[in-house]
N, C-alpha and C positions, 0 to 999 in steps of 0.2 A: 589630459589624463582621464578622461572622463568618459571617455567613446573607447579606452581600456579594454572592461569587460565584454562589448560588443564586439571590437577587432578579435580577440582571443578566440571567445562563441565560433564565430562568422569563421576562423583560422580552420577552425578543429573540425566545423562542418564542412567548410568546403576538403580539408586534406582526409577524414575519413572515408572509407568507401560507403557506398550505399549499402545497406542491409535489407534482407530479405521482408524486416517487420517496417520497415520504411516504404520499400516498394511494394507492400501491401496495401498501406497504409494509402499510397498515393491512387494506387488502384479500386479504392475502396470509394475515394473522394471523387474520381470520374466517376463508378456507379452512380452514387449518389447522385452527382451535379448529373448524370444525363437522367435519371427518373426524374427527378425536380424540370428539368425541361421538357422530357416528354407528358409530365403529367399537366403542367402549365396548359402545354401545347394543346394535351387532349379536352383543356377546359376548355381552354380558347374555342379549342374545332367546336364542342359543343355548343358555348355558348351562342356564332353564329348559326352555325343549327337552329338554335332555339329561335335566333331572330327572322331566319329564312322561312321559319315552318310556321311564325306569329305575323310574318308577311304576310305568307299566302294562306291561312286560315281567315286573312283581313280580307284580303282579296274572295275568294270562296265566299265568306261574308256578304259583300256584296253584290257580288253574282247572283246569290239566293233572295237579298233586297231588290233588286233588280229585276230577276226573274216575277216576285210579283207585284212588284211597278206593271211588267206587261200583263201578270192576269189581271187586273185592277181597271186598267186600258180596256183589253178587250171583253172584259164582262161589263164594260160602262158603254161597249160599240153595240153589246148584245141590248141591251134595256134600252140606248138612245133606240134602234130599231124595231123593240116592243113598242114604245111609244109612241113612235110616229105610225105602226100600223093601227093603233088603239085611235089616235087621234082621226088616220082615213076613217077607221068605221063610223068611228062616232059621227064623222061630220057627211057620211054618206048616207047612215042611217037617222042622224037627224036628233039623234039622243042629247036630250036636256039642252037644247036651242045651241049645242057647240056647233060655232060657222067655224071649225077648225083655225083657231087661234093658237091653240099650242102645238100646233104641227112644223112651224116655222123653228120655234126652240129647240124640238125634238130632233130636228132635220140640222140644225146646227151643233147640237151636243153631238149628234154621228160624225161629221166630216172632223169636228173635232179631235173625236177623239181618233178614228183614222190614224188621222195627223200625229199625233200625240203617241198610240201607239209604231208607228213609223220612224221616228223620231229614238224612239227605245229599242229599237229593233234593228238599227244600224248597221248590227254587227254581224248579225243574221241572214245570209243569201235566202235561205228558203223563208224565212220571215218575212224578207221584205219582198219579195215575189209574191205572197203571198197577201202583202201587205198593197201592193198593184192593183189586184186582182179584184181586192176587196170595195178598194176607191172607184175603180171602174164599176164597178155591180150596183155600188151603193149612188156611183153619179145615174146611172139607168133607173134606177126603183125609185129612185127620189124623184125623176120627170115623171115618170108611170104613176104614182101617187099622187102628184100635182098635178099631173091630166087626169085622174079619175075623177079630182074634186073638182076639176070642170064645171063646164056646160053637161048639158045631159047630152050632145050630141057626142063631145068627145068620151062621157063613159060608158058611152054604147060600143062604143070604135077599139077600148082599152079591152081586153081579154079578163077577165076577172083571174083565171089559170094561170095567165102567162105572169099576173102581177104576183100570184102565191106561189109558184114554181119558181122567180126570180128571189125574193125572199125568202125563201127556202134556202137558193144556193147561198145567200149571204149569209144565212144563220148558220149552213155548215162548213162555209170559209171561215168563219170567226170562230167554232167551236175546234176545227182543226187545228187554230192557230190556240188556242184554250189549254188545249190536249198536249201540243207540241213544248207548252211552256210549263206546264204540270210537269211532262217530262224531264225538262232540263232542269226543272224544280226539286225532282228527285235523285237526281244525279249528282247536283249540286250540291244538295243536301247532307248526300252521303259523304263526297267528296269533305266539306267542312268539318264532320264528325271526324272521318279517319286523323285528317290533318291535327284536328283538338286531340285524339286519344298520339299521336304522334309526337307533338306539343310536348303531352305530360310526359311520356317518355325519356326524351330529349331532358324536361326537366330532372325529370329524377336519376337518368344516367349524369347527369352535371352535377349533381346533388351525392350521389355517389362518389366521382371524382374528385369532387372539392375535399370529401372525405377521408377519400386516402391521400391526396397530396397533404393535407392538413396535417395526418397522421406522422406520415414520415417525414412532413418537414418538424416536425414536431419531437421526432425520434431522434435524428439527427442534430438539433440544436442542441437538445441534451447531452448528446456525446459530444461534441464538441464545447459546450460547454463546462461540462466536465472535466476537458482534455487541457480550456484554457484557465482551468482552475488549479490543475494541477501544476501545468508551465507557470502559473503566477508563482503559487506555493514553490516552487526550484527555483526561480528566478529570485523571491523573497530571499531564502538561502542561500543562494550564491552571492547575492550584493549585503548581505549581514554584514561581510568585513569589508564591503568597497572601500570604505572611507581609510579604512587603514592600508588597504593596498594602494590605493592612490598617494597616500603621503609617502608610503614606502618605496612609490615608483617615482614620485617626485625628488626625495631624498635621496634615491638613486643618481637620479638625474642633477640633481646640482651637484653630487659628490665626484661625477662623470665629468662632468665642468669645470669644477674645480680641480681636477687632477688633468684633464689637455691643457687647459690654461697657467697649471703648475710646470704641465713638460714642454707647453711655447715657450717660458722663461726661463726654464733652466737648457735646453737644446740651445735658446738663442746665446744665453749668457754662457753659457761653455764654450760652443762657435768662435764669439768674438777674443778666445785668447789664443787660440790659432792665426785667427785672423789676423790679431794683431803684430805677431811673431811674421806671418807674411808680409803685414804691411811694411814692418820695421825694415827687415833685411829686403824686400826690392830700394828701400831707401839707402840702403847701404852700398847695394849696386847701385842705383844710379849715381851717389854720391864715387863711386871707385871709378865709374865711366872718363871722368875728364882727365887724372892722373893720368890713366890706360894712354887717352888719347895723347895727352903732353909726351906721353915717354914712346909713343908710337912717332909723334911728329918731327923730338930729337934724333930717333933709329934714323928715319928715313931721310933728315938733312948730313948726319955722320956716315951713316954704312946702310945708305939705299936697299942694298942685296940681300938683308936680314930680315925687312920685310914684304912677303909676297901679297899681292891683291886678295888674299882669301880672311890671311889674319885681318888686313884694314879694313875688311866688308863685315867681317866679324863685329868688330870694337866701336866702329862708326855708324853700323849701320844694325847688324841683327842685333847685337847687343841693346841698344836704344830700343829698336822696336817691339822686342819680349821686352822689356821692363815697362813700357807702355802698356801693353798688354794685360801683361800682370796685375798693376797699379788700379786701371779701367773694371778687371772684373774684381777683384777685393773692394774697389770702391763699390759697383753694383752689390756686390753679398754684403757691404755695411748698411747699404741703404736695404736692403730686405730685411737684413736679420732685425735694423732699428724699427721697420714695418712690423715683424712678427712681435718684437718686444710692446710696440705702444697699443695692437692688437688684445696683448694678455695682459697689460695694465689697464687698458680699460673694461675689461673683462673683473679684474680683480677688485674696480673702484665702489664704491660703497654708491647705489642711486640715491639722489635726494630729491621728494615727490613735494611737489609746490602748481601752485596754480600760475599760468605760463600766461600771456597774451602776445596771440602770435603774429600779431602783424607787426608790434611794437619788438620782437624777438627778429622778425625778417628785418624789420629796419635797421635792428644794430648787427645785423649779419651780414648786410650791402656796406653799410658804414664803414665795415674793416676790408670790403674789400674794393671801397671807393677808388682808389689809386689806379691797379686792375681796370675797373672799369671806364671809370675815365680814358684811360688811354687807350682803351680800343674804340672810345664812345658809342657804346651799352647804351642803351636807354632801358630803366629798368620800373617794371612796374608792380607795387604791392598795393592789393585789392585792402580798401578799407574794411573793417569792422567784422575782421575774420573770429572765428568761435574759439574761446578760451579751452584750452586742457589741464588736467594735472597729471604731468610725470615730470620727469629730469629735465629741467633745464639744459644742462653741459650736452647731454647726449643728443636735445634737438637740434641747439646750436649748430654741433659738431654735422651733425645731417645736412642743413640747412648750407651750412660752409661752404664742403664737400660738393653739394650741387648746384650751387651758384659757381662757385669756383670751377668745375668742370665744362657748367656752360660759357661762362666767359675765355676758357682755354681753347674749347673747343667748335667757338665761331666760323661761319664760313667766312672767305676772303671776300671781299668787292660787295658784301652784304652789310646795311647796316643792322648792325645787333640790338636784339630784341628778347629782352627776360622779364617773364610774369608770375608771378606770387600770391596765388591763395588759396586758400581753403573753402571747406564747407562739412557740415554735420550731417551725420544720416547713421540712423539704426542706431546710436549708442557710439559712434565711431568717429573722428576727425578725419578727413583725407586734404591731404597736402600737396598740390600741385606746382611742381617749378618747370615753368616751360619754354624753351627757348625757339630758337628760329636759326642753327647754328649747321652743323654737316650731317646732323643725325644719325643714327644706326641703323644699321641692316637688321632685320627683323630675324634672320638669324642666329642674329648674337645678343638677341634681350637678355637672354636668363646667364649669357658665357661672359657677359659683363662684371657682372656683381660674384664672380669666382677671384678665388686671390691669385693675383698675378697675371690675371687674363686683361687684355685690351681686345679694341675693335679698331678697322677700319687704318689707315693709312696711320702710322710712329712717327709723329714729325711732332712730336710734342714730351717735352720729357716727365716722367715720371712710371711709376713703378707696376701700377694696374694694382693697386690696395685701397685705394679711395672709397670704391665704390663697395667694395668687398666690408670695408670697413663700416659705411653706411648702413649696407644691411646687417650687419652686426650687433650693432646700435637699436637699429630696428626691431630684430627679432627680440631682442634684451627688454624692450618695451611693450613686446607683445604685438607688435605690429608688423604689417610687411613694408616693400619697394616693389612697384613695378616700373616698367616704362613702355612708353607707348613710343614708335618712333619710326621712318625713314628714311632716306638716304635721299640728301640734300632739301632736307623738309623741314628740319627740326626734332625735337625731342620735349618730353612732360613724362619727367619723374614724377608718380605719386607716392605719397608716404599715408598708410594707412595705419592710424594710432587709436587704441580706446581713449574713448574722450577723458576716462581717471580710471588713470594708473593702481589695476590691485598688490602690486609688487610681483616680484619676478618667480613666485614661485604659483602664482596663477597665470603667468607669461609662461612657463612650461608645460602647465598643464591644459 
């Protein structure tokens, strides 16, 4: 009873039609939800923006570190080549006893840096061509310098010209390459600046957007929150009397109960005085049958001709066989209508709620029906130290009976038989497993089993098809269900799922 007000709700909205402030409504909530993701989206774009343009402003960065790494190089190729021509003169003209000592170092800081500059210059076709050019010039003027400081023979031989014309072109290969990297210098430069005013850009349109998506999702939660304040306040209202429509649906419900279970016993018990009037008088014919025949048997040894083969087929033969008939289905309608009576008697019995142990409950439930067993020798198994319940004693029993009894009826042949017994606790719940090894059921007919008067499977067993109808009876009365799990020639496992304690039946309805 409790999921009531929701069924109702749920009833009245699905059977209304939609309305125009509804499919507004729903229209309103796609705006929404697609601004909220393109404005997400438009963060997102930006913020990798921001990462791509903080990239390569890094980048840019060091391009321009880089750039003067090379002027660094080649203004250190320019001064190593002041030097070494400072150190020729000195040591040619003789100035302050230098025997050109430090021409060696000067002449190594050049190739050096060359090198060095080369080395940074990688990336550069015309740099490093450049960069060739300079190494060759510089290996030429470095012999030409170290033959000047000769012999006096050799600095007769050396061109003083040719040594300053060669030096020359090295100081305007190195200054070219000077000039070439200033330039990349300020390309680069500018380059990094746009990227930085780009940058901030980037940051402030994101700074932007956060602002409005902030805004309206901001607008929105409001209305909505609003909306679910309002749905509480109606919801508040409408369940103010739950508690008394539940009881009033409950008291429904058992008054409902109690009136089919009044008209099982009053249908069944009117039935039976018909029936009984039937059963009497077939008993009155068949008791009138043997005179008939006696005085049929005298005609025909007196005056033969009085009786014809039709009357003696009559008396001896149709007449028996409707009163047979007859007797077979009035005995069937005794045995239902006393199913429908013990059905609404225990419908009407008063439950008595006690704490149960149920394996000591299985075992005096096999014990009554030891004999049964035995003789088809069952071997039956109860799981020790099964979980305790509290509800009705009689009405577990009566379950428990029922389906031990039905697996020991309904054994397969040339099989030895096989029944097992127990339980276990989960969630608040007992489940009850009786499982056998017997001809099982077609999956089918799980749920057409447990209807009244329904069977499965091949009738070579007698009884009514209430047993099981009756079990979940029992069952539902406790608040519980029956299932079964089973195939055809496999076996069967009845479960019985009961609250572990019993709230009475009028929390079993609701």
């Amino acid at each position: 009873m409790a999921a009531l007000p929701r069924t109702v709700t749920q009833a009245a909205m699905i059977g209304a039609p939609e309305t125009s402030e509804r499919r507004e409504e729903r229209r309103f909530a796609r705006s929404v939800l697609l601004f909220i993701i393109l404005g997400f989206a438009a963060v997102a774009l930006a913020g990798i923006t921001s990462v791509a343009v903080m990239v390569q402003g890094e980048e840019q960065t060091g391009l321009v570190n880089h750039t003067h790494e090379v002027e660094r190089g080649v203004s250190g190729i320019r001064l190593a080549l002041e030097e070494m021509r400072s150190a020729r003169r000195g040591f040619v003209l003789g100035l302050a006893g230098d025997s050109g000592a430090t021409y060696p170092e000067a002449s190594r800081r050049l190739f050096d840096g060359i090198a060095r500059v080369g080395r940074l210059t990688i990336d550069n076709p015309v740099q490093q061509n450049r960069v060739v050019r300079l190494s060759a010039m510089a290996g030429t003027l470095d012999g030409l310098f170290k033959a000047s400081m000769g012999s006096s023979a050799q600095r007769v031989a050396i061109s003083e010209r040719e040594r300053q014309q060669l030096a020359g072109k090295v100081e305007a290969l190195a200054m070219q390459m000077l000039v070439e990297e200033r330039r990349l210098l300020v390309a680069r430069d500018a380059s990094r600046i746009a990227l930085g005013r780009t940058f901030y850009a980037v940051l402030a349109l994101t700074a932007l957007l956060l602002i409005a998506v902030a805004i309206g999702s901001i607008w929105v939660i409001r209305r909505y929150t609003g909306e679910l304040l309002a749905s509480r306040d109606q919801m508040r209202a409408l369940n103010q009397n739950l508690e008394g429509a539940v009881a009033e649906r409950t008291t429904d419900l058992q008054r409902a109960n109690d009136e089919i279970q009044r008209f099982a016993y009053i249908v069944s018990h009117d039935l039976r005085s018909p029936l009984v009037n039937v059963m009497g008088f077939t008993a009155e014919l068949d008791a009138a049958i043997e005179p008939l025949d006696l005085m049929i048997g005298r005609v025909e040894a007196e005056a033969p001709a009085l009786v014809d083969e039709e009357v003696r087929r009559a008396v001896r033969e149709d007449l028996p066989e409707a009163i047979g008939f007859i007797r077979g289905s009035t005995q069937k309608m005794d045995r239902l209508i006393n199913a429908i009576l013990t059905l609404s008697r225990q419908g009407r019995r008063t439950i008595t709620i006690e704490p149960i142990a149920l394996d000591q409950l299985a075992s005096s439930v096999v014990d009554g029906l030891r004999h049964q067993i035995d003789e088809h020798g069952i071997a039956v198994t109860i799981a020790p130290d099964m979980p305790k319940v509290v509800s009705d004693r009689l009405s577990i029993e009566q379950i428990l009976s029922n389906l031990v009894e039905n697996a020991v009826k309904y054994m397969k042949p040339g099989r030895a038989g096989e029944i097992s017994i127990a339980a276990r606790q989960l969630n608040g719940r007992v489940l009850v497993d009786v499982a056998d090894n017997g001809r099982g059921i077609d999956r089918r007919d799980h749920e057409r089993v447990f209807d009244l008067f329904r069977r499965s499977g091949v009738q070579d067993r007698p009884g009514e098809g209430i047993g099981l109808a009756h079990v979940r009876a029992l069952a539902y009365r406790l608040g519980g269900t029956i299932t079964v799990d089973s195939d055809l020639d496999v076996g069967a496992t009845f479960t019985l799922n009961l609250p572990a304690e019993f709230a009475g039946e009028k929390a079993a309805l609701t």
